[in-house]
PQR file of N, CA, C, O and H, with PARSE charges and radii, in Angstrom:
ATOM      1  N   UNK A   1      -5.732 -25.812  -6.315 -0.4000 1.5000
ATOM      2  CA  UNK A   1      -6.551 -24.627  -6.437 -0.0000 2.0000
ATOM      3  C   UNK A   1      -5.725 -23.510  -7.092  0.5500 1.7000
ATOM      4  O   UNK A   1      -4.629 -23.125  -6.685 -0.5500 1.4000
ATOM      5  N   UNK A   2      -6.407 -23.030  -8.181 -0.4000 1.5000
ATOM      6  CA  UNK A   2      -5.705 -22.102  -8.641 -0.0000 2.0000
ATOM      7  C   UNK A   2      -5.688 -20.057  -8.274  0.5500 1.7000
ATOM      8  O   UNK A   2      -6.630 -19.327  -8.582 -0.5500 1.4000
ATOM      9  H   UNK A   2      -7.297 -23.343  -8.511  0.4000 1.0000
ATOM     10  N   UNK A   3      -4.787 -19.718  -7.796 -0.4000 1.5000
ATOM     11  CA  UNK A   3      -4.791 -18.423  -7.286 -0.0000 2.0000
ATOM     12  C   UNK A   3      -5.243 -17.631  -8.271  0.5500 1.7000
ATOM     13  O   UNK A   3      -4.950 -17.681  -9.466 -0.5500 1.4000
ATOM     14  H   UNK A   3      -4.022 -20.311  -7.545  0.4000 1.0000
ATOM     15  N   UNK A   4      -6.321 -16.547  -7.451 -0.4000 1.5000
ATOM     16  CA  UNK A   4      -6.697 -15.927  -8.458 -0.0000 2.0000
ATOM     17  C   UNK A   4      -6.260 -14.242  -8.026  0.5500 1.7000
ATOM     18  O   UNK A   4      -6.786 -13.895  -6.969 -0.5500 1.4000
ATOM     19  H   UNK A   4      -6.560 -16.506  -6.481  0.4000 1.0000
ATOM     20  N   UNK A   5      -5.676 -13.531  -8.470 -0.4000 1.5000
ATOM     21  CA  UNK A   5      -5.418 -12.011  -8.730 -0.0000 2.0000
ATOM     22  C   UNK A   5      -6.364 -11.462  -7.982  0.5500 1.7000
ATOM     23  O   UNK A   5      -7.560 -11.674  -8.181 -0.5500 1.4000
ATOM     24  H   UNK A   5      -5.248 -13.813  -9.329  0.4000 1.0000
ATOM     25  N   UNK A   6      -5.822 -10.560  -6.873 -0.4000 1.5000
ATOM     26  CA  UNK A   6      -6.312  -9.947  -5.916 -0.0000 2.0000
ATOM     27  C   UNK A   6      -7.483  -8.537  -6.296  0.5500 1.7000
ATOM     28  O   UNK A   6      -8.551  -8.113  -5.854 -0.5500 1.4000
ATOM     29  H   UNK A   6      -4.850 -10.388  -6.711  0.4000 1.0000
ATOM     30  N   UNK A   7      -6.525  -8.196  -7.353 -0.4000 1.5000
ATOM     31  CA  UNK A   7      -7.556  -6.688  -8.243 -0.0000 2.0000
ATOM     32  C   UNK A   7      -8.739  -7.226  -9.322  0.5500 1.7000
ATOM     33  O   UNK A   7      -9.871  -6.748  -9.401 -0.5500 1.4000
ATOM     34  H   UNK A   7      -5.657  -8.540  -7.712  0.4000 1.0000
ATOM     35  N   UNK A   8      -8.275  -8.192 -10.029 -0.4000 1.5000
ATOM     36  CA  UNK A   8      -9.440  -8.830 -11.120 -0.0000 2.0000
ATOM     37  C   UNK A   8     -10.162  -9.782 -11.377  0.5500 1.7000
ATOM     38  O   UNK A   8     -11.149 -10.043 -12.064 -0.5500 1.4000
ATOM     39  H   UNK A   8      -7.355  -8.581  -9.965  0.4000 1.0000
ATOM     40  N   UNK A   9      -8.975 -10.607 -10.182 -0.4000 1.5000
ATOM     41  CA  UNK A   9      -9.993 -12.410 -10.218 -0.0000 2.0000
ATOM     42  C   UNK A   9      -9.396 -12.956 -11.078  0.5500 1.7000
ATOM     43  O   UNK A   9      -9.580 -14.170 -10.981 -0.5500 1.4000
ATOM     44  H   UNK A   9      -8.173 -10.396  -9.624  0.4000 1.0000
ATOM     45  N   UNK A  10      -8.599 -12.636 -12.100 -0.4000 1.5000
ATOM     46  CA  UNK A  10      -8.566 -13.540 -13.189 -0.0000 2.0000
ATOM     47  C   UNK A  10      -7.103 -14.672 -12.718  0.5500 1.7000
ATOM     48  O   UNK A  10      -6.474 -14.434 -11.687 -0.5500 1.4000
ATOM     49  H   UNK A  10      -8.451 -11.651 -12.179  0.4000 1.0000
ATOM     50  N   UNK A  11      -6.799 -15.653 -13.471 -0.4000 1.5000
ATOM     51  CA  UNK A  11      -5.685 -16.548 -12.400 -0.0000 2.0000
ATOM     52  C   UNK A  11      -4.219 -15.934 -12.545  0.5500 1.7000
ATOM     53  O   UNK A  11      -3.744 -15.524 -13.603 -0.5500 1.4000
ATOM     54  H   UNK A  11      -7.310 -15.847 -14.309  0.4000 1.0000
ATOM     55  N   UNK A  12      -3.649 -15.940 -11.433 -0.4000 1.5000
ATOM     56  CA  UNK A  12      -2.726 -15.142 -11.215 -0.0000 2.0000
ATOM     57  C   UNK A  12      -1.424 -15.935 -12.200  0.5500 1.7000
ATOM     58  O   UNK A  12      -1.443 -17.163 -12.283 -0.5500 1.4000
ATOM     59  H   UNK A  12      -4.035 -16.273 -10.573  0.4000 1.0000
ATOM     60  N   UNK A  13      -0.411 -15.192 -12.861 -0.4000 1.5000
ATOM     61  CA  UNK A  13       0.408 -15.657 -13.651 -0.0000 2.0000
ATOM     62  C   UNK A  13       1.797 -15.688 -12.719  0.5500 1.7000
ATOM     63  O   UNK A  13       2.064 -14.692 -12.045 -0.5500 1.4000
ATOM     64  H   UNK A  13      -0.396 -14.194 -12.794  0.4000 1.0000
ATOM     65  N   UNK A  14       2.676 -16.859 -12.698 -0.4000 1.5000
ATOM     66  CA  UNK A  14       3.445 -16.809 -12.318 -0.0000 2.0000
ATOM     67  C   UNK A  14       5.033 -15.315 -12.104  0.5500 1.7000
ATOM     68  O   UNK A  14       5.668 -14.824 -11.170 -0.5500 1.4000
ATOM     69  H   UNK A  14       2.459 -17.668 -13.245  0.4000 1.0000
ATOM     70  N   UNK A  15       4.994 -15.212 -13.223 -0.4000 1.5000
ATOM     71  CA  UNK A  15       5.989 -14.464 -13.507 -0.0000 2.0000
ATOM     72  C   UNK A  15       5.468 -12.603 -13.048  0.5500 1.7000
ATOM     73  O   UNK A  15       6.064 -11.596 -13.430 -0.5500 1.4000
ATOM     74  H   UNK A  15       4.478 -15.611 -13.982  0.4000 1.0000
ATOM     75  N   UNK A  16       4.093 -12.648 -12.063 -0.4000 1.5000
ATOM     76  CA  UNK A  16       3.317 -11.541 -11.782 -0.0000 2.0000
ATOM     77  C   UNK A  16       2.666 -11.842 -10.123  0.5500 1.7000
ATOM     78  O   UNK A  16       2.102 -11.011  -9.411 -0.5500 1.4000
ATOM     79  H   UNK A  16       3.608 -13.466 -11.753  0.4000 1.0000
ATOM     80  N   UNK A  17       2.862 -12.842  -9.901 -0.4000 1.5000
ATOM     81  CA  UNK A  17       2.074 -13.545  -8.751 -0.0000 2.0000
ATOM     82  C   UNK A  17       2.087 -12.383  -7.558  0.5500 1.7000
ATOM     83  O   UNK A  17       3.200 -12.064  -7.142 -0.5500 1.4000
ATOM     84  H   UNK A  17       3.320 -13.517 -10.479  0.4000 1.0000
ATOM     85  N   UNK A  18       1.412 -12.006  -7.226 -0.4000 1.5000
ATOM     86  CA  UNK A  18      -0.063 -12.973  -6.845 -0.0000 2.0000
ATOM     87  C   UNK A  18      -0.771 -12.661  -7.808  0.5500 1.7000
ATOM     88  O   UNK A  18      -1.765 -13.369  -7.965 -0.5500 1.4000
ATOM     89  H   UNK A  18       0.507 -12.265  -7.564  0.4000 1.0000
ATOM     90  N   UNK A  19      -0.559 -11.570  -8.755 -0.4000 1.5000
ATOM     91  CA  UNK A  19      -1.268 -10.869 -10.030 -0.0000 2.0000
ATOM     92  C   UNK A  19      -1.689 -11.718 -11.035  0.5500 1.7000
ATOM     93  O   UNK A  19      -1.441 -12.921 -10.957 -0.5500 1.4000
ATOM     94  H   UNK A  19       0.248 -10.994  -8.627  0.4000 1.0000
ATOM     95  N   UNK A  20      -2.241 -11.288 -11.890 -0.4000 1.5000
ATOM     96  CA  UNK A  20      -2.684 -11.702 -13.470 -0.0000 2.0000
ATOM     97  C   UNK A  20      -1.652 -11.179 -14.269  0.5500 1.7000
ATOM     98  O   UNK A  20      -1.070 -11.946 -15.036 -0.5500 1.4000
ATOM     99  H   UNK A  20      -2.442 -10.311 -11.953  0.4000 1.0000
ATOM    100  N   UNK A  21      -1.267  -9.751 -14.199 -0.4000 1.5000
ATOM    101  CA  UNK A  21      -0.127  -9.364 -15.318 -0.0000 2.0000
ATOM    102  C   UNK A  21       0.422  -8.206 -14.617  0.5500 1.7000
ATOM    103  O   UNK A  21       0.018  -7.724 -13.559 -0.5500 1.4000
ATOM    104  H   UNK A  21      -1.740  -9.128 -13.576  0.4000 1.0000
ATOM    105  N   UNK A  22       1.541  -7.769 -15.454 -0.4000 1.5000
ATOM    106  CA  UNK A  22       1.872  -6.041 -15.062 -0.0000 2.0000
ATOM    107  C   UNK A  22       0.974  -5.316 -14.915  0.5500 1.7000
ATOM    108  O   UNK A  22       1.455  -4.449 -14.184 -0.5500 1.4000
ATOM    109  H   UNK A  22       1.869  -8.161 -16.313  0.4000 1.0000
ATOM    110  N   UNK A  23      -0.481  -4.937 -15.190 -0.4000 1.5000
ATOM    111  CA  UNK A  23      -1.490  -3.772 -14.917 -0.0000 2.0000
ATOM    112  C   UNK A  23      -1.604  -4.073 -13.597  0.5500 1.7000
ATOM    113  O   UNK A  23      -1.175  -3.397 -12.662 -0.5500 1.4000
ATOM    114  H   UNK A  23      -0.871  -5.641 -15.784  0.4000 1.0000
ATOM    115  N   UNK A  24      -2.214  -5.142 -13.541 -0.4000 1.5000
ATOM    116  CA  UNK A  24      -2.898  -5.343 -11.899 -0.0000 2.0000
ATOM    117  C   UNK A  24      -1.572  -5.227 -11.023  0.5500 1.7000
ATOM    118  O   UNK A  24      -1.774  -4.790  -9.890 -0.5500 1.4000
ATOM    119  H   UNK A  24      -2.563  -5.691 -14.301  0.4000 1.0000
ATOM    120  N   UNK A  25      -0.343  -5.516 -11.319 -0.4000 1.5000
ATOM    121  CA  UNK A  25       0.556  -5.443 -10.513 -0.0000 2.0000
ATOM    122  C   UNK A  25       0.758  -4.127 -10.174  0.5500 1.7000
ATOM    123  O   UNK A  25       0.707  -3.741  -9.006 -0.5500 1.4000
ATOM    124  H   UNK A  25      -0.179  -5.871 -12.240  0.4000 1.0000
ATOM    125  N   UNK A  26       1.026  -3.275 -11.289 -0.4000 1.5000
ATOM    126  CA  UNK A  26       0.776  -1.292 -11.130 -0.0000 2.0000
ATOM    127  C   UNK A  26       0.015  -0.590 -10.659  0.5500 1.7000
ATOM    128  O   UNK A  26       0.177   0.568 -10.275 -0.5500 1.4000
ATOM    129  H   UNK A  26       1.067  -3.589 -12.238  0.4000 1.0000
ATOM    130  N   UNK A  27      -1.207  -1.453 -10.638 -0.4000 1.5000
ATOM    131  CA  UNK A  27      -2.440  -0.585 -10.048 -0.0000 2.0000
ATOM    132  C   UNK A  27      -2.319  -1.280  -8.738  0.5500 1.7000
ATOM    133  O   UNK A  27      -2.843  -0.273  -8.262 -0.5500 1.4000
ATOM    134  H   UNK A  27      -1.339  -2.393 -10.950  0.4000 1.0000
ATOM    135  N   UNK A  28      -2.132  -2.023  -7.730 -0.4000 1.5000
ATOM    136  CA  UNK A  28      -1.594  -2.395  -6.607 -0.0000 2.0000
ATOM    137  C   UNK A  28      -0.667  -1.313  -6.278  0.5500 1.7000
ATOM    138  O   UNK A  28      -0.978  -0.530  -5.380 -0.5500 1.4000
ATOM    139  H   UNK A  28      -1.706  -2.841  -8.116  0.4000 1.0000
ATOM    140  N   UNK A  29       0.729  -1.150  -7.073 -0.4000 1.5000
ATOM    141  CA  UNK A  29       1.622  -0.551  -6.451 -0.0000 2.0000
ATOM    142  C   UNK A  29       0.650   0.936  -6.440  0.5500 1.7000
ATOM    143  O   UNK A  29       0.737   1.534  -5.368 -0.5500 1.4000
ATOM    144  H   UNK A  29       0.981  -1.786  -7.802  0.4000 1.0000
ATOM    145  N   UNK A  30      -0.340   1.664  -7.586 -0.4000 1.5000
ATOM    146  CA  UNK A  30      -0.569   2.996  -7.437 -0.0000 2.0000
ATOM    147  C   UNK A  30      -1.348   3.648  -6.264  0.5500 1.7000
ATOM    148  O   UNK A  30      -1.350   4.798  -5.824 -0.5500 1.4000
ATOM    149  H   UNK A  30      -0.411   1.179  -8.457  0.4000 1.0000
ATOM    150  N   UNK A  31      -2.217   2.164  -5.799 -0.4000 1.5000
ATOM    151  CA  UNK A  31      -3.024   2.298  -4.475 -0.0000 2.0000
ATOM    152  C   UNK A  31      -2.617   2.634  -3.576  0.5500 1.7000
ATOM    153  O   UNK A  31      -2.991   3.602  -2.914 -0.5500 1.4000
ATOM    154  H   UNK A  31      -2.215   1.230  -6.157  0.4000 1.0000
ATOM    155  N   UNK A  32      -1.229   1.454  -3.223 -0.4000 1.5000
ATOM    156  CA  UNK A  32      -0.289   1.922  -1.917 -0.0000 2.0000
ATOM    157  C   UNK A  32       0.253   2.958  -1.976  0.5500 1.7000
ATOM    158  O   UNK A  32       0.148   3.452  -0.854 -0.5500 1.4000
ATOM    159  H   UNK A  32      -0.925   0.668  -3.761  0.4000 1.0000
ATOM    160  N   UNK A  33       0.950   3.815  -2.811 -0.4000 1.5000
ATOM    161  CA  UNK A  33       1.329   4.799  -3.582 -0.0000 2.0000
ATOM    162  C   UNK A  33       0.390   6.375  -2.950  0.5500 1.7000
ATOM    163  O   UNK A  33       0.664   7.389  -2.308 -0.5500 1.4000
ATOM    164  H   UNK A  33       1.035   3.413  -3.723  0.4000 1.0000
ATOM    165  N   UNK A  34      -0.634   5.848  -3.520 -0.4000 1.5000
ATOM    166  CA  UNK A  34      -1.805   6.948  -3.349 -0.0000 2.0000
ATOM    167  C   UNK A  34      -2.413   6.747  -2.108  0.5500 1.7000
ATOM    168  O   UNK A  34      -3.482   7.334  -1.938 -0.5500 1.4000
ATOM    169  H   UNK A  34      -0.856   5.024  -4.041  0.4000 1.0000
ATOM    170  N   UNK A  35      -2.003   6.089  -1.250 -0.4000 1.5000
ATOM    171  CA  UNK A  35      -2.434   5.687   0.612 -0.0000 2.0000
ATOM    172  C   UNK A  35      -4.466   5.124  -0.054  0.5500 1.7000
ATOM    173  O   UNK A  35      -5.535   5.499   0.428 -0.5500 1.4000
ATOM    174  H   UNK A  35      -1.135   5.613  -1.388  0.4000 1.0000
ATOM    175  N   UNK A  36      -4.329   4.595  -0.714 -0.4000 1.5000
ATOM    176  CA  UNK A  36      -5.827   3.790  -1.402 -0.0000 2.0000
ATOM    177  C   UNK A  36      -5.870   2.421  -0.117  0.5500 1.7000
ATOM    178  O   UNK A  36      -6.927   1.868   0.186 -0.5500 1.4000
ATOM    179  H   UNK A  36      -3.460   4.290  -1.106  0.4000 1.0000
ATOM    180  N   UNK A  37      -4.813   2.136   0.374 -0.4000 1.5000
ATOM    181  CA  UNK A  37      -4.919   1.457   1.414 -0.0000 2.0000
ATOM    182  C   UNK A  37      -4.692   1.645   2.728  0.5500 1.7000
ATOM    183  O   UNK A  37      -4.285   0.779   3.502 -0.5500 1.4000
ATOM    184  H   UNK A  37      -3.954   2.586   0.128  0.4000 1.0000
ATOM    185  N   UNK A  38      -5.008   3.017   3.051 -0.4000 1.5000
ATOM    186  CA  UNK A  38      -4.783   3.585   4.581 -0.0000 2.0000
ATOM    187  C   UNK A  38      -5.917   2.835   5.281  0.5500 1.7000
ATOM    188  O   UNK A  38      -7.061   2.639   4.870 -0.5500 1.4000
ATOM    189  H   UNK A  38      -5.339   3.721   2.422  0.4000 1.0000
ATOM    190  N   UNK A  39      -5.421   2.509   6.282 -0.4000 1.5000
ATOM    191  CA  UNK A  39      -6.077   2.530   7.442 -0.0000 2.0000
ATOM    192  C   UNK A  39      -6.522   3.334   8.734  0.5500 1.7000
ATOM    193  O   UNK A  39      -5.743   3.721   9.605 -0.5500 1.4000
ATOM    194  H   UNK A  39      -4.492   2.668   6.616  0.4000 1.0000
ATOM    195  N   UNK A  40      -8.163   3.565   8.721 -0.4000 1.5000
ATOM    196  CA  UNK A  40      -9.032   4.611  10.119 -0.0000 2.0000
ATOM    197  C   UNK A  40      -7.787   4.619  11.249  0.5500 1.7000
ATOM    198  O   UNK A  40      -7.257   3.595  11.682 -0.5500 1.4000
ATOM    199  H   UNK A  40      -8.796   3.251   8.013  0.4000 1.0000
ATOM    200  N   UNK A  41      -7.504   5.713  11.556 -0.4000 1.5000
ATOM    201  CA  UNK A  41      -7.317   5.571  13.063 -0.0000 2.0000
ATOM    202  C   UNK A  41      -7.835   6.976  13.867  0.5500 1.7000
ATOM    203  O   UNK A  41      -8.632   7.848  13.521 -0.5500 1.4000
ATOM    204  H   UNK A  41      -7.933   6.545  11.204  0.4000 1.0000
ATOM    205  N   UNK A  42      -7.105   6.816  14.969 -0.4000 1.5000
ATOM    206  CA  UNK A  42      -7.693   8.030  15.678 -0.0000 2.0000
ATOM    207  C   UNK A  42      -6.617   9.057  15.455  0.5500 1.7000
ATOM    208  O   UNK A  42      -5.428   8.807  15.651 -0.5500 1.4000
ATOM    209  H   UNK A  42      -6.458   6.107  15.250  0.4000 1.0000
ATOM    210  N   UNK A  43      -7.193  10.544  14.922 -0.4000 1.5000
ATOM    211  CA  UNK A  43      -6.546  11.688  15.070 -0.0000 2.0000
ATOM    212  C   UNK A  43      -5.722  11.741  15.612  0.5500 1.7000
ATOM    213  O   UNK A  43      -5.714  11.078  16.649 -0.5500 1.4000
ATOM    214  H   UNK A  43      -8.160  10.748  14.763  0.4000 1.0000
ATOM    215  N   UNK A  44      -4.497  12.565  15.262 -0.4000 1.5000
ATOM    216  CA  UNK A  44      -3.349  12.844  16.016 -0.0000 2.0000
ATOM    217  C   UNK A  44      -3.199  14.145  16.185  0.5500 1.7000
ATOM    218  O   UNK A  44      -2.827  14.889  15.277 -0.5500 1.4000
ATOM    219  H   UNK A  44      -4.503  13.104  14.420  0.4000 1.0000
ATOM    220  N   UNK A  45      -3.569  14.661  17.764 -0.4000 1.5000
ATOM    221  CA  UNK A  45      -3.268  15.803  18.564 -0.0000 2.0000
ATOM    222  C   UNK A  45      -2.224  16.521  18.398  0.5500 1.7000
ATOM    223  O   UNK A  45      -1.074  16.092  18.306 -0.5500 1.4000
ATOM    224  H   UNK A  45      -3.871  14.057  18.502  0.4000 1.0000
ATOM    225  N   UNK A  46      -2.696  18.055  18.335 -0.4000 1.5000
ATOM    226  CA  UNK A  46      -1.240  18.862  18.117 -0.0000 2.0000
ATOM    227  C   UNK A  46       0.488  18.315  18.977  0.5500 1.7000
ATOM    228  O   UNK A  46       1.658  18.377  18.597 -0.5500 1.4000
ATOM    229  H   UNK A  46      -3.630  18.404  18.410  0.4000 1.0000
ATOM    230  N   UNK A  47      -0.094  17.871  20.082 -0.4000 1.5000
ATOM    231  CA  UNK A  47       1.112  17.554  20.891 -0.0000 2.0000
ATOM    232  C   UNK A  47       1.808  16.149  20.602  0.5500 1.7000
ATOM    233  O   UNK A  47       2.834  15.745  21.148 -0.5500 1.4000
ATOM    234  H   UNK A  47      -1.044  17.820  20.391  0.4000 1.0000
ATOM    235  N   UNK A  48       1.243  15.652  19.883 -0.4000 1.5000
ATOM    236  CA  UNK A  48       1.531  14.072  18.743 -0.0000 2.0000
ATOM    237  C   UNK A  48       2.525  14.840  17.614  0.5500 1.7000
ATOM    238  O   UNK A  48       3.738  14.805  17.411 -0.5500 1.4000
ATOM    239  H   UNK A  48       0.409  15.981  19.440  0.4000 1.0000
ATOM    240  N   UNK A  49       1.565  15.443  17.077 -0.4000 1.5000
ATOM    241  CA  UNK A  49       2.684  15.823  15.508 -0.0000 2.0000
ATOM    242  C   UNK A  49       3.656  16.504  15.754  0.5500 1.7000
ATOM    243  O   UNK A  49       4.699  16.506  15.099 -0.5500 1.4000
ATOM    244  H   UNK A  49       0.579  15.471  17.242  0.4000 1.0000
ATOM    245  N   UNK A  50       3.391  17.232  16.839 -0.4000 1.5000
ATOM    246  CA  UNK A  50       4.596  17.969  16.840 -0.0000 2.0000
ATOM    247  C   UNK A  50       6.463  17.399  16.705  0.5500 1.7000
ATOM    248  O   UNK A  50       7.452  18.057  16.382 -0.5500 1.4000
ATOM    249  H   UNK A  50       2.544  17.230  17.371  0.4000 1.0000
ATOM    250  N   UNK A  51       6.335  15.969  17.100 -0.4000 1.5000
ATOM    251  CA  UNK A  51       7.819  15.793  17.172 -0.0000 2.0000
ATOM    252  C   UNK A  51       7.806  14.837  15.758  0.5500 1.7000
ATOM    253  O   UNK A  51       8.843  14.183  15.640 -0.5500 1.4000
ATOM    254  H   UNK A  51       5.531  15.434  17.363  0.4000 1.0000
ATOM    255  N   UNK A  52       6.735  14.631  14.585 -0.4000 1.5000
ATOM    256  CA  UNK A  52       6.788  14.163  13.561 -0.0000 2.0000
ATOM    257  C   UNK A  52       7.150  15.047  12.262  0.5500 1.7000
ATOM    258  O   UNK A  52       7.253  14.704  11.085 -0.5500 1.4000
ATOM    259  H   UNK A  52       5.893  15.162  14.681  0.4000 1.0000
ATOM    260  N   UNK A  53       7.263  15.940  12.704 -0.4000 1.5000
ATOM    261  CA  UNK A  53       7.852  17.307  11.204 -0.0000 2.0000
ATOM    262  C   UNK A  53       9.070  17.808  11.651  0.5500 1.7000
ATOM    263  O   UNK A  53       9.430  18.854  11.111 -0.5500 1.4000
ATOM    264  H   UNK A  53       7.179  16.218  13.661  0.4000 1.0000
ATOM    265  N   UNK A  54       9.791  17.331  12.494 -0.4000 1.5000
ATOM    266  CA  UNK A  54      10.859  17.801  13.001 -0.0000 2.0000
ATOM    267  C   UNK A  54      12.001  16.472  12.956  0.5500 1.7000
ATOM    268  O   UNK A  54      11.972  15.392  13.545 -0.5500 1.4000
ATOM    269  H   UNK A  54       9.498  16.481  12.933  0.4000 1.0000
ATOM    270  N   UNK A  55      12.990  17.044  12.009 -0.4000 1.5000
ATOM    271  CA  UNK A  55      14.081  15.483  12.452 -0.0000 2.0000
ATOM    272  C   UNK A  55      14.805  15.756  13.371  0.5500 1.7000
ATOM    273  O   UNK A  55      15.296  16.884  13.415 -0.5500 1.4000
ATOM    274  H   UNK A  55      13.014  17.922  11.531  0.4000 1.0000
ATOM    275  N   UNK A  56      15.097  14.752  14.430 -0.4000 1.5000
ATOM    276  CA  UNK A  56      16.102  14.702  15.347 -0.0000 2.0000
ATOM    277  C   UNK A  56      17.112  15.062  15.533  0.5500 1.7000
ATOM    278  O   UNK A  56      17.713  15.373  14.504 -0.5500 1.4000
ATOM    279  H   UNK A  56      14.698  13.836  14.394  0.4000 1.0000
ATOM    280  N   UNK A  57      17.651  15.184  16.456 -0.4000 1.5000
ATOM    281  CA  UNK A  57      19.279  16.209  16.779 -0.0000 2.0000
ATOM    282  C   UNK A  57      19.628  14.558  17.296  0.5500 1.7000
ATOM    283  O   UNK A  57      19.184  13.735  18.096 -0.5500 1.4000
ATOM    284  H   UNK A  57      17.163  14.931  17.292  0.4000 1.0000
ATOM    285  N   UNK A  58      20.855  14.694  16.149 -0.4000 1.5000
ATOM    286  CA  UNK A  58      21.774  12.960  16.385 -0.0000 2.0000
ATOM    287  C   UNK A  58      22.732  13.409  17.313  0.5500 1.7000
ATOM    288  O   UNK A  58      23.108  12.535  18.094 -0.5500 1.4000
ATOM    289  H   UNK A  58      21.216  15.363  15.499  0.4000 1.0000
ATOM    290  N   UNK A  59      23.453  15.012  17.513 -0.4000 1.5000
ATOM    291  CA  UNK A  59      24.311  15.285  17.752 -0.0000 2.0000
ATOM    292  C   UNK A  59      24.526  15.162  19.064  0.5500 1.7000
ATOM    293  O   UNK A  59      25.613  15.481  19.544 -0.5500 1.4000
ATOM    294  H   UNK A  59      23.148  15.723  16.879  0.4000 1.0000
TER
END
């Protein structure tokens, strides 16, 4: 069975796999890139973010 390219369908080329070519491979990377593949979750409460904008004291 031949693999077919996740963005176009068309059969994926080795030297690009799982892709068809460099485009579909770029436009993959621009999705993840651009969060085009985020996933729903539930809101995060002021008392959540708060220790996510702040880096840690290693000291």
């Amino acid at each position: 069975m031949t693999q077919l390219c996740p963005i176009c369908a068309a059969p994926a080329h080795p030297d690009h796999a799982p892709f068809c070519g460099r485009g579909c491979k770029d436009r993959d990377l621009l999705r993840w890139l651009g969060e085009g593949y985020r996933l729903p979750g539930p809101a995060i409460d002021d008392e959540m973010q708060e220790g996510l904008d702040k880096p840690r004291d290693t000291a």
